[in-house]
C-alpha positions in Angstrom: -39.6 -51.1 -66.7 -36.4 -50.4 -64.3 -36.3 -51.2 -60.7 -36.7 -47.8 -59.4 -40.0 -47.5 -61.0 -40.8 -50.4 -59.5 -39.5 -49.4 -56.2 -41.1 -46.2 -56.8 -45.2 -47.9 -58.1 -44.7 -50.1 -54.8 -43.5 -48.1 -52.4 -46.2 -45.7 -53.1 -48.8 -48.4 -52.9 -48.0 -50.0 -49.6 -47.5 -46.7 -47.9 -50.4 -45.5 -48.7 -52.6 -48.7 -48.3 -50.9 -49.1 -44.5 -52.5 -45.5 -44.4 -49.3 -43.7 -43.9 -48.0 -40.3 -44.9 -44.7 -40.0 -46.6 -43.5 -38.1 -43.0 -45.0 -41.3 -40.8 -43.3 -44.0 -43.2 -39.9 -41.4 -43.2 -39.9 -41.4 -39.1 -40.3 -45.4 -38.9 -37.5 -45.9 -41.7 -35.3 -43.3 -39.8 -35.0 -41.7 -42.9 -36.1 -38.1 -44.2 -39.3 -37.4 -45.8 -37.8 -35.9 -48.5 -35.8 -39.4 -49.3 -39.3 -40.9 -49.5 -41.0 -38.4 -52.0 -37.9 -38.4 -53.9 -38.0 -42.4 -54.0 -41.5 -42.3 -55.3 -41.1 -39.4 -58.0 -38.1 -41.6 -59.1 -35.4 -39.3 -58.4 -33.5 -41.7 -56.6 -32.1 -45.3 -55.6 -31.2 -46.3 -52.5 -29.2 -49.0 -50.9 -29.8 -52.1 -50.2 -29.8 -51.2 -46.4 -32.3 -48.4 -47.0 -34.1 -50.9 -48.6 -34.2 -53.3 -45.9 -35.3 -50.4 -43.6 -37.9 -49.6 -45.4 -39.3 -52.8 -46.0 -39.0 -53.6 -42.6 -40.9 -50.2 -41.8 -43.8 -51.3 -44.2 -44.0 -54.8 -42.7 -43.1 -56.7 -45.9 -39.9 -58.5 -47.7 -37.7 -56.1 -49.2 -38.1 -58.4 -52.5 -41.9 -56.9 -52.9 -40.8 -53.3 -53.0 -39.0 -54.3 -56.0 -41.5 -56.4 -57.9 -42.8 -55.6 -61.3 -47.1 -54.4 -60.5 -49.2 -53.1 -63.7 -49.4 -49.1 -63.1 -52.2 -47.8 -61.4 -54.8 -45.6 -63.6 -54.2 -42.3 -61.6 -50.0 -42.6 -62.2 
């Protein structure tokens, strides 16, 4: 599995367990809300800068966003 799926599976999963829309976690990145779907459909990569913004947005190391996880039964 490549890294953006990764990215994509965790990024998805810590969002939305810190009970935050795609526009919430966007606004605390300083990123757009489109950049965010797009991450998690797997449309795009991003930086490692992005990544550490993100991360640091979710409250986690930026290693975890990129960390193989089985797939979840609704993807």
């Amino acid at each position: 599995m490549a890294s953006r799926e990764h990215l994509a599976r965790n990024l998805k999963r810590l969002r939305t367990a810190k009970g935050l829309s795609q526009e919430a976690l966007a606004d605390a990145a300083g990123i757009d809300r489109t950049y965010v779907s797009a991450l998690e459909r797997r449309k795009y990569s991003l930086s490692i800068d992005r990544l550490d913004q993100i991360a640091l947005s979710l409250g986690v190391e930026p290693h975890v966003l990129l960390m193989p996880v089985p797939p979840a039964s609704e993807d």
